[in-house]
C-alpha positions as CSV (number, residue, x, y, z in Angstrom):
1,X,-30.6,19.6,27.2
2,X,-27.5,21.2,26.9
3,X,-25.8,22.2,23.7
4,X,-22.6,21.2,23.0
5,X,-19.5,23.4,23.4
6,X,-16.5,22.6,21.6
7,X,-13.0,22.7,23.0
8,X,-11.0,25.7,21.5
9,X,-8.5,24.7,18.6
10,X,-6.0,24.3,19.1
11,X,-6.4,21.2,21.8
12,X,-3.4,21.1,24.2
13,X,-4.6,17.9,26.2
14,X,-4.8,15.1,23.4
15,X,-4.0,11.6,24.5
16,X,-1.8,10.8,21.0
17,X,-1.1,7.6,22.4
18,X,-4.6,6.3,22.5
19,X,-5.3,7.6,19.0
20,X,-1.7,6.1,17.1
21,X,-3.6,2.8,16.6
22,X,-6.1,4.1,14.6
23,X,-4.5,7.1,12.6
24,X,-2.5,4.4,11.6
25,X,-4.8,2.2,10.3
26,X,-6.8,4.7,8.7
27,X,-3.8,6.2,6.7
28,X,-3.2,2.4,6.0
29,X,-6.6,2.5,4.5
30,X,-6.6,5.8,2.7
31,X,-2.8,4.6,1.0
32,X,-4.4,1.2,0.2
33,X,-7.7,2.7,-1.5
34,X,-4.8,5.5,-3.3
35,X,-2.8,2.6,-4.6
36,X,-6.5,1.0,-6.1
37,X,-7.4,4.2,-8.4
38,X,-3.3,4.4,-9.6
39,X,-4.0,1.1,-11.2
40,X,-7.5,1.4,-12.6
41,X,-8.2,2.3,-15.5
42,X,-11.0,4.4,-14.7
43,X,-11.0,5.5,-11.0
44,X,-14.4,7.0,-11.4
45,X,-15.4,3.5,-11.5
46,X,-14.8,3.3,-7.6
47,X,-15.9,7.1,-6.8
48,X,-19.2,6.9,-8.3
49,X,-20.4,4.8,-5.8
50,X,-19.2,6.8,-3.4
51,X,-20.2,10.0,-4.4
52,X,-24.0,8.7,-4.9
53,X,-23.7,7.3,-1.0
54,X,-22.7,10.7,0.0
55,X,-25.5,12.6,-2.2
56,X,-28.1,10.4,-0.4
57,X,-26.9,10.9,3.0
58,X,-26.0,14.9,2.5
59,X,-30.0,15.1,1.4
60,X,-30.8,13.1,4.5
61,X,-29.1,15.6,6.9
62,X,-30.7,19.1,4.8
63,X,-34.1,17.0,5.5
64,X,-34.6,16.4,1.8
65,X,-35.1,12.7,2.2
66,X,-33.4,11.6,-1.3
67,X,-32.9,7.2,-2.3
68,X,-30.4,6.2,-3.9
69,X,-32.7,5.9,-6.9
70,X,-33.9,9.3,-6.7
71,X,-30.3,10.2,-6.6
72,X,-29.4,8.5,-9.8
């Protein structure tokens, strides 16, 4: 197997037309889920969640091997 070797930064070939579509919709997203916490009242309502999702999976890549449950 051969590692993997990065191009180096910065990369002068990028197709930008193949990608518009989906930076797009992705800063759609991020502008949509922005506009949700300005109108909570308690953002950390919506982070939480996320936060715990990314606790779990961060122990999952060190090899730790954490639930959810164990998490909270």
């Amino acid at each position: 197997m051969k590692p993997y070797i990065p191009q180096k930064l910065p990369i002068k070939d990028i197709n930008w037309e193949f990608l518009i579509e989906n930076i797009a919709k992705a800063n759609r997203a991020i502008a949509k889920y922005d506009g949700f916490l300005q109108i909570i009242p308690n953002p950390k309502l919506l982070l939480s969640p996320l936060t715990m999702k990314e606790a779990v999976l961060s122990s999952k890549i060190e090899g730790t091997q954490a639930t959810f449950e164990e998490v909270m």
